[in-house]
N, C-alpha and C positions, 0 to 999 in steps of 0.2 A: 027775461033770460039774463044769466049773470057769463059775461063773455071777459076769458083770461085772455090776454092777448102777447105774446113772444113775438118782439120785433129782431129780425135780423139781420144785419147790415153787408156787404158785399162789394169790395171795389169795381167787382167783374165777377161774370157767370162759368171762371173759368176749371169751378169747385164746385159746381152743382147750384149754384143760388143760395140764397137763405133760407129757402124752406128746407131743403138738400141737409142744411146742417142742424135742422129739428130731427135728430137720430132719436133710435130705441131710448136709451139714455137719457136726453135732453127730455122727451117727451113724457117718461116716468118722475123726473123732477118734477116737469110743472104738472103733471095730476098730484102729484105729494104736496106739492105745496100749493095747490086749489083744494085741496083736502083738511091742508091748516088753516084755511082762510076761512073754508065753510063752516070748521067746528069753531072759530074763533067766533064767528058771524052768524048765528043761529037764525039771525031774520031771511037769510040768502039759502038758508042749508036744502029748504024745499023746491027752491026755483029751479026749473031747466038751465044745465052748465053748456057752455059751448067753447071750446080752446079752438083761436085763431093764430095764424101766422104772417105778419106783415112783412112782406118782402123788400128791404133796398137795399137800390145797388148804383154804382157809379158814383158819380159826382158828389162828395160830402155835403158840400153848399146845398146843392136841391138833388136831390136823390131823385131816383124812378122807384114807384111803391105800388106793390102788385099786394093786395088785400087779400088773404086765403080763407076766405070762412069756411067754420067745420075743419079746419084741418086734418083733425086728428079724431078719435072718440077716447074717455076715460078708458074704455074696456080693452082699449086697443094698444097700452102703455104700457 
């Protein structure tokens, strides 16, 4: 499985978190550009894709990271 991964960083939860700011938008980008990656990458182009979203937030030094797999689906962008 070829897994894109969108980390999102967050001082505080006080904007919805970091997945929160994976919008319509943001999530059409990275299928466009898991798109240029697969046609660039013809050995990856067959494998099951999967886009996650790594959440942190708080403290810069050590964050809190909340791991989102599946986030999202291509078709769903």
């Amino acid at each position: 499985t070829v897994v894109f991964v969108e980390v999102r960083y967050r001082g505080h939860a006080g904007f919805g978190g970091g997945a929160a700011s994976v919008d319509a938008r943001k999530r059409a980008k990275l299928v466009h550009a898991a798109r240029l990656f697969l046609a660039a990458h013809p050995a990856y182009a067959d494998l099951p894709c999967r886009f996650d979203v790594v959440e942190a937030e708080g403290d810069p030094a050590a964050p809190r990271l909340r791991w989102l797999r599946d986030a999202f689906r291509a078709d769903e962008a």
